[in-house]
NUMAR-965391 format. One record per residue (C-alpha): residue in three letters; x, y, z. Coordinates in steps of 0.2 Angstrom, whole numbers, plus 5000, padded with zeros to 4 digits. Example, Ala and Ser with C-alpha at 12.3 -4.5 7.8 and 13.67 -1.06 7.14 Angstrom:
# NUMAR-965391
ALA506249785039SER506849955036
This chain:
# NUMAR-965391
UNK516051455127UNK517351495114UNK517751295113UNK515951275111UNK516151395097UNK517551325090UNK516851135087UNK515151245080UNK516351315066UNK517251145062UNK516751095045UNK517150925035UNK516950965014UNK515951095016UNK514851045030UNK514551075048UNK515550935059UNK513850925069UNK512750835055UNK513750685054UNK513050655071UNK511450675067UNK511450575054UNK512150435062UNK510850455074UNK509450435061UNK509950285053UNK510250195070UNK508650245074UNK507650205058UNK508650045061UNK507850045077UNK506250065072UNK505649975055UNK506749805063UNK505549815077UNK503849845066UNK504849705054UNK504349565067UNK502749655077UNK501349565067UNK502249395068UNK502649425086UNK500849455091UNK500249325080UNK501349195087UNK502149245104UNK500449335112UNK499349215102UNK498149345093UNK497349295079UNK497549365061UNK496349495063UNK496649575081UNK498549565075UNK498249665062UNK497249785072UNK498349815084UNK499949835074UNK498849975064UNK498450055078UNK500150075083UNK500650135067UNK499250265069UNK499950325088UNK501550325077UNK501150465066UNK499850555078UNK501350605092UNK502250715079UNK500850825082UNK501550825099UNK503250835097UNK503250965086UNK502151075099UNK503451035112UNK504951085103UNK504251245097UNK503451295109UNK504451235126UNK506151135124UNK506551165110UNK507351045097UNK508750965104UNK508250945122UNK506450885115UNK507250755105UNK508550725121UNK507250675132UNK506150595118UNK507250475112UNK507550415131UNK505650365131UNK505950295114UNK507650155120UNK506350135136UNK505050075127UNK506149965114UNK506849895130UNK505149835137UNK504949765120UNK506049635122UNK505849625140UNK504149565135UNK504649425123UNK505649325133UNK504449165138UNK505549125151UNK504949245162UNK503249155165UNK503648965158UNK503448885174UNK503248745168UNK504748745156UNK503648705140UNK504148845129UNK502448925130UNK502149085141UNK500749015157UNK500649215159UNK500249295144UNK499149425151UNK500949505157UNK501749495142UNK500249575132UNK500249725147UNK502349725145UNK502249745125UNK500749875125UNK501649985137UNK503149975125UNK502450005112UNK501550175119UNK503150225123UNK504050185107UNK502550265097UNK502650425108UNK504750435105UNK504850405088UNK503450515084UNK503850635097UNK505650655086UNK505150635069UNK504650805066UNK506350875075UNK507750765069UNK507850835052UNK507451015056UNK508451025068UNK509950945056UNK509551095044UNK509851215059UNK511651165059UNK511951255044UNK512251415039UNK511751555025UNK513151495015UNK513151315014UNK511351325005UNK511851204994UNK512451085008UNK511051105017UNK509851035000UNK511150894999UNK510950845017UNK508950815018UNK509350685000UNK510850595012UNK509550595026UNK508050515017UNK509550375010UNK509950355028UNK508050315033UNK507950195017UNK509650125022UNK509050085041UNK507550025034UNK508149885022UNK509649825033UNK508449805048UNK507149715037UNK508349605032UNK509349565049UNK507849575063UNK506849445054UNK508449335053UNK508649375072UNK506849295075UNK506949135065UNK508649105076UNK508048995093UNK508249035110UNK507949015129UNK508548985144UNK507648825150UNK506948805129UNK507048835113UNK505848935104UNK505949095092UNK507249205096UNK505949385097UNK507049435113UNK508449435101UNK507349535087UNK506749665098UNK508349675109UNK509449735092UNK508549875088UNK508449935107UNK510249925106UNK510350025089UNK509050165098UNK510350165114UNK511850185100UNK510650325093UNK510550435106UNK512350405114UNK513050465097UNK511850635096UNK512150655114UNK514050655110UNK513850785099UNK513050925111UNK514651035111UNK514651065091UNK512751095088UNK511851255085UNK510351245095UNK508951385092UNK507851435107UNK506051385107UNK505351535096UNK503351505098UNK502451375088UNK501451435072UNK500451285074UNK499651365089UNK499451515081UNK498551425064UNK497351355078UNK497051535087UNK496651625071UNK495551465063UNK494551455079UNK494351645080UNK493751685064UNK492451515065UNK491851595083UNK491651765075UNK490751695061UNK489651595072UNK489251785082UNK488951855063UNK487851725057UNK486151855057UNK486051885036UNK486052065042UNK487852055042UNK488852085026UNK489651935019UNK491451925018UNK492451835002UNK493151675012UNK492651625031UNK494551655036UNK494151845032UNK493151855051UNK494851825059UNK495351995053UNK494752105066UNK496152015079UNK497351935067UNK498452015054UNK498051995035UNK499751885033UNK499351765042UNK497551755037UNK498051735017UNK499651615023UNK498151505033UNK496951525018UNK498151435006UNK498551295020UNK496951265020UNK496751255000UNK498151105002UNK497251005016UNK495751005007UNK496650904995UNK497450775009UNK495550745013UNK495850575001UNK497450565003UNK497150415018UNK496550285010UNK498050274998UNK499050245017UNK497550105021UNK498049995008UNK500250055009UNK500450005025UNK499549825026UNK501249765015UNK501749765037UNK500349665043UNK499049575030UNK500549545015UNK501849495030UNK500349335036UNK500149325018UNK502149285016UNK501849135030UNK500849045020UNK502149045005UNK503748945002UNK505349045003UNK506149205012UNK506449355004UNK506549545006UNK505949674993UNK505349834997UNK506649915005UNK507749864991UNK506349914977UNK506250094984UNK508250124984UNK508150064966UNK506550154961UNK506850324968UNK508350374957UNK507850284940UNK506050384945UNK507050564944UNK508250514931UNK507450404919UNK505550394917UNK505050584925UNK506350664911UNK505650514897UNK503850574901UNK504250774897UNK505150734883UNK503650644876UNK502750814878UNK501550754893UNK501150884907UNK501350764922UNK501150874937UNK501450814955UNK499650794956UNK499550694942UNK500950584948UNK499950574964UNK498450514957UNK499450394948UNK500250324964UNK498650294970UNK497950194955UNK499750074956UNK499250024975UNK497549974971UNK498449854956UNK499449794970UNK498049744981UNK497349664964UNK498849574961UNK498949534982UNK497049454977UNK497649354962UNK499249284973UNK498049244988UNK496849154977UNK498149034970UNK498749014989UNK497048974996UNK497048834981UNK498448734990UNK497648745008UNK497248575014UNK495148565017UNK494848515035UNK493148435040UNK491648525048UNK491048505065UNK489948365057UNK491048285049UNK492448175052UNK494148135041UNK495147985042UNK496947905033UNK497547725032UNK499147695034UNK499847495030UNK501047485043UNK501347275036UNK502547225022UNK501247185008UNK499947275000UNK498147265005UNK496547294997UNK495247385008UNK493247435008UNK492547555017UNK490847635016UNK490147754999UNK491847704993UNK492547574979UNK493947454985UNK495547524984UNK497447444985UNK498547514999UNK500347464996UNK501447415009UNK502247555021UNK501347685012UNK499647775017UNK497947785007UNK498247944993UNK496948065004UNK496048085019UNK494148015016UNK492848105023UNK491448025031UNK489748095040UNK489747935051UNK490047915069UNK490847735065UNK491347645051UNK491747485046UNK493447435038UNK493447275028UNK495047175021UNK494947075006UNK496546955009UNK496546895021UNK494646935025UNK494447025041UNK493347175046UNK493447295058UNK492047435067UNK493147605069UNK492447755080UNK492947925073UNK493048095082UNK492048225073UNK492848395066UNK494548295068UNK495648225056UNK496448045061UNK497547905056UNK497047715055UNK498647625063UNK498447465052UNK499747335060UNK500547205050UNK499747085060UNK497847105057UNK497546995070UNK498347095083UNK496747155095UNK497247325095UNK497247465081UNK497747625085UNK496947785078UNK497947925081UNK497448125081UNK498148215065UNK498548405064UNK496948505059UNK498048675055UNK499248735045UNK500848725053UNK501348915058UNK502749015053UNK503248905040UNK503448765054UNK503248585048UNK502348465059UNK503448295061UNK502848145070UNK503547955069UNK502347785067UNK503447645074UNK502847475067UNK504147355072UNK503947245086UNK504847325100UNK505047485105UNK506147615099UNK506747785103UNK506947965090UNK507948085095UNK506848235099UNK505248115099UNK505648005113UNK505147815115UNK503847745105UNK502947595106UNK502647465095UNK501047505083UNK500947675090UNK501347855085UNK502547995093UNK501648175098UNK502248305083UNK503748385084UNK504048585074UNK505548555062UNK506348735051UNK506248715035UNK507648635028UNK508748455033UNK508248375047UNK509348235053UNK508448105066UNK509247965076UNK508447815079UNK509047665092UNK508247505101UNK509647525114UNK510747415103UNK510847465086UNK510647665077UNK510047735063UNK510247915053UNK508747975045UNK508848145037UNK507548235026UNK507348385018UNK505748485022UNK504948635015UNK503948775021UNK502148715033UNK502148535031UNK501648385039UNK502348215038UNK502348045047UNK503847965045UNK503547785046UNK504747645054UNK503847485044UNK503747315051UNK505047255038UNK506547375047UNK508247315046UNK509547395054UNK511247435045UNK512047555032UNK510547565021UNK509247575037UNK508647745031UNK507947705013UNK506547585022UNK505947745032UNK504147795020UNK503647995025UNK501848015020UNK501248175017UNK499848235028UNK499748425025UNK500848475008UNK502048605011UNK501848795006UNK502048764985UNK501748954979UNK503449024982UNK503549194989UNK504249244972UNK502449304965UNK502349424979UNK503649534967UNK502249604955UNK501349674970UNK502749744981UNK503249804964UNK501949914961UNK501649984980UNK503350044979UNK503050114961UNK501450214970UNK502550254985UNK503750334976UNK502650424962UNK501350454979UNK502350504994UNK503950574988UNK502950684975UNK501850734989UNK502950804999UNK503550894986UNK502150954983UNK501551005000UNK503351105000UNK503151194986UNK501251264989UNK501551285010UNK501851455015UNK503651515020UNK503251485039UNK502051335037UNK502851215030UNK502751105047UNK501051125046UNK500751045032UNK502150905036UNK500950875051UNK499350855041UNK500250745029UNK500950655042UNK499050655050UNK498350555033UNK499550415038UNK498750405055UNK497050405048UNK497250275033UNK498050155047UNK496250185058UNK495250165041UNK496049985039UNK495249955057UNK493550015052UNK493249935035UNK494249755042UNK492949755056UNK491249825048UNK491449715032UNK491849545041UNK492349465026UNK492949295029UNK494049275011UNK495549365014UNK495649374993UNK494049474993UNK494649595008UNK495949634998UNK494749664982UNK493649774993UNK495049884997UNK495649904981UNK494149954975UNK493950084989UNK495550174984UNK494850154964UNK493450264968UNK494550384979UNK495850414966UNK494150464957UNK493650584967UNK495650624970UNK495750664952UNK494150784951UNK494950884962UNK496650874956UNK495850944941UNK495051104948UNK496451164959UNK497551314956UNK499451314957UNK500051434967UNK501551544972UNK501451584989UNK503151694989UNK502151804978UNK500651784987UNK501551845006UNK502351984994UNK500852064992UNK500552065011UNK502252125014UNK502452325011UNK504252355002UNK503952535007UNK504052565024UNK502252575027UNK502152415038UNK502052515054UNK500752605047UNK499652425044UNK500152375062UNK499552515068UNK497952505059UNK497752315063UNK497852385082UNK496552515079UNK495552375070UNK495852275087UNK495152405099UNK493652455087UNK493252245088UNK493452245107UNK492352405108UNK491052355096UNK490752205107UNK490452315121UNK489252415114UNK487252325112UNK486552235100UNK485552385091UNK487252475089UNK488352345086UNK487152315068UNK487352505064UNK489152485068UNK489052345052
């Protein structure tokens, strides 16, 4: 015990030894956390094969269970473990569920068939759902602990140590949060597998359980030195009691023979005292404010799920916001909020707020703008009635073709026509002027497809070959080789390849790609760089000769253009989500602080913490009721919506009262020693309530 003691006194500058392990702890686990959520749209888009939408649902939802379970946690602390074994037993469900995470992405698990593709999806979906339910229940579970249970450690003297530990503590969740958004998504472009290669998720999720099993070693080595308070009751239990009582007994009083009382909270004061009423009644002024306050989060949090797909349809790779908030936070407090007071502007936190708002719905403007542009260099694929179909000149000199509603046009050699043409037929005709020859050509309708066109014309057969009809995901580029020699020859990756025929596409990451290609006697090194959702066929013409200079013969023709908007002009809108993040959130709390009472202040943390929970449901809602189809004009919509809430946000910004509510508990508290007296009056008030319900209805009116 007196060890125990001992370690509890240590001190380092000032500060309790203890809080160095806690906030180790947080860090590891925020690292744990936002790496995880880094990679969770991509990973149910690309691994579990969801679509955009049901991706996007299900990630909110999470995010949603993510900010419910404080609620929980916080109940459970107070009320039964306390803080430290709450966050003990937590954080074990937490590293569980991180653990089934990564469990869940390995493909090997089910790949039979040694393709790289799951056969068994339904058990990964059923391994990364429970996961996730678990991770959602730990991390939420803590969140409301951690830090309190950080300003537990110290004591009445180190006040000023304990303001400077909650500024080190939010740094530490920003600092988890921009080095795992920068490392977890370099984990998942890395390749892996046991039998193949595919995106290295195992090796995404697998980090940040690591860093969450690092977390809760480090708090757990720190036991001896902490001061840990006993489970002293949980006010939140006692807001409900006291809400739910007054609304029953006003429900009993409704008859208009009954006086009416100032505020409906005034019928809890036959059981409950007046403090707690008047502490409750401004609660209660603050919430009514949050009741906005979600849709601001609906639109915040899709930068995870809607902006991230946006992202893979860009050219480039970059992280922003994390960095954006480190920078913005400090030059917010130092620069621009003393600039504004100086230029004589009263720009009160609710104010602020209402400005945060108004600076994400630009940002889901400028998301709009930038997803116009993108939707401008999408390739236009046919419809189920129509059919699409290339050339490609295979021969060593140029050749002038016809073919239907179209004027004669010149293909060179070893190159392809400039587009694909689009034809409503079920067969065409394709006619040569020199030498003169015609052929009849079926095509496939709502496909895409290439016309083999063999340097001998003659040559009974002409292959038309099945072309991509997507996008290439994840910044993938589609690769396929058209050999037109007369022989066989073999690609590395690709295989053997017949004369006059095409390989099966092959994914090739961005960047140089180096191919070798033999006939069993001779080898040639083709390289190429390659941009970001591309596809190519690289042809091998008839007029190949092998040697030094083999490669410059090699012709790529272009099927889908790679991703030309760069990832760049998504700046200008994580720019202004962070600007409203920091103007919005940070301000908020502040705010929330400052107007909570002395003992309530984590209740109106949960209710904040509640508007996250809800904007994330909202995004559910409005995605599915609207069904828009243009993701541009989903992102309009929103926008809009949080226009005309930061409306409505600002009315009532205007009409509310700041208040004090030290001063306001003063005047419940007596200074005089007559506190006894109130108790016993408020006991008096009790049984005269419990008697008065007794008695019947005729007396109980006289009674009023």
């Amino acid at each position: 015990m007196a060890l125990i003691l001992c370690l509890y006194e240590q001190e380092v500058c000032g500060y309790p030894l203890s809080i160095f392990f806690i906030v180790v702890n947080e860090f590891c686990e925020r690292f744990s956390y936002y790496g995880m959520r880094a990679v969770l749209v991509l990973y149910f888009r690309y691994f579990l094969r969801f679509d955009d939408d049901l991706a996007t649902s299900i990630y909110h939802t999470f995010v949603a269970l993510c900010y419910l379970t404080p609620i929980l946690g916080a109940i459970v602390a107070d009320s039964w473990l306390g803080k430290f074994k709450t966050i003990i037993y937590l954080s074990i469900v937490y590293a569980i569920g991180q653990v089934v995470m990564a469990v869940s992405a390995i493909h090997d698990i089910t790949d039979t068939d040694r393709d790289g593709t799951p056969d068994n999806l339904t058990l990964h979906i059923v391994l990364s759902m429970v996961g996730l339910l678990l991770i959602a229940l730990g991390t939420g579970g803590i969140k409301p602990c951690v830090a309190a249970f950080g300003g537990d450690q110290f004591q009445d003297h180190q006040a000023k140590q304990r303001s400077t530990f909650f500024s080190v503590f939010y740094l530490c969740i920003n600092g988890g949060s921009l080095l795992s958004t920068i490392i977890t998504p370099i984990l998942r472009g890395q390749e892996c597998g046991i039998h193949s290669q595919q995106k290295c998720y195992p090796l995404a999720f697998g980090v940040p359980a690591a860093l969450m099993v690092v977390a809760l070693v480090v708090f757990i080595i720190g036991s001896g030195m902490y001061h840990k308070t006993e489970p002293q009751g949980n006010i939140m239990l006692d807001v409900c009691k006291c809400i739910g009582f007054a609304i029953k007994n006003r429900f009993r009083h409704r008859s208009s023979s009954y006086p009416k009382r100032t505020h409906w909270m005034d019928w809890a004061e036959e059981k409950h005292e007046k403090l707690l009423i008047a502490q409750i009644k401004m609660v209660l002024k603050v919430l009514f404010l949050y009741i906005p306050l979600p849709m601001f989060w609906t639109l915040f949090d899709q930068k995870g799920s809607r902006w991230t797909l946006q992202a893979t349809t860009m050219d480039g790779n970059f992280t922003v916001n994390p960095i954006l908030i480190l920078t913005l936070v400090p030059i917010m407090d130092s620069v621009v909020y003393p600039l504004i007071k100086k230029c004589g502007l009263n720009f009160t936190p609710l104010r602020r707020m209402t400005v945060g708002m108004f600076l994400a719905a630009m940002a889901f403007v400028a998301a709009a703008l930038v997803q116009i542009q993108i939707d401008k260099t999408l390739p236009t694929f046919p419809s189920s009635s129509q059919s699409q179909l290339k050339l490609l000149n295979m021969g060593s000199i140029p050749l002038t073709v016809t073919l239907p509603n179209n004027d004669p046009f010149v293909i060179e050699a070893a190159t392809a026509s400039a587009n694909y043409l689009t034809f409503e037929e079920e067969s065409i005709q394709v006619s040569f002027q020199s030498p003169a020859i015609s052929r009849n050509i079926s095509l496939a309708k709502n496909k895409r497809q290439t016309l083999l066109i063999p340097s001998n014309l003659s040559a009974p057969m002409w292959e038309v070959t099945d072309d991509v009809m997507a996008k290439p995901e994840q910044g993938a580029n589609a690769i396929r080789f058209v050999n037109g020699m007369a022989g066989a020859v073999n690609v590395s990756t690709f295989g053997s390849i017949d004369y006059s025929s095409a390989s099966n596409y092959s994914l090739i990451s961005n960047g140089k790609a180096t191919f070798t290609i033999t006939n069993g006697a001779n080898t040639c090194k083709y390289s190429r760089e390659f941009g970001f959702g591309s596809s190519y066929t690289l042809l091998i013409p008839s007029h190949f000769v092998w040697g030094p200079t083999c490669s410059e013969s090699i012709s790529g023709v272009e099927d889908i253009q790679p991703n030309s908007f760069h990832m760049g002009w998504q700046i200008p809108q994580y720019f202004l989500i962070t600007c409203g993040e920091v103007v919005f959130s940070v301000t908020g709390l502040e705010f929330s602080y400052s107007q909570a009472p002395s003992n309530m202040k984590a209740v109106l943390q949960a209710g904040w913490l509640f508007t996250v929970a809800i904007g994330n449901f909202i995004v559910l809602i409005v995605a599915e009721i609207a069904q828009i189809e243009e993701q541009w004009a989903e992102f309009v919509l929103f926008a809009s919506l949080l226009v005309a809430v930061c409306v409505i946000f600002s009315i009532m910004a205007y009409f509310y009262t700041y208040m004090d509510p030290a001063e306001i508990e003063a005047q419940f508290r007596d200074k005089d020693g007559t506190e006894e007296s109130d108790k016993e009056e408020l006991q008096m008030q009790k049984k005269d309530f419990v008697d008065h319900h007794n008695d019947d209805d005729e007396a109980k009116q006289s009674k009023m």
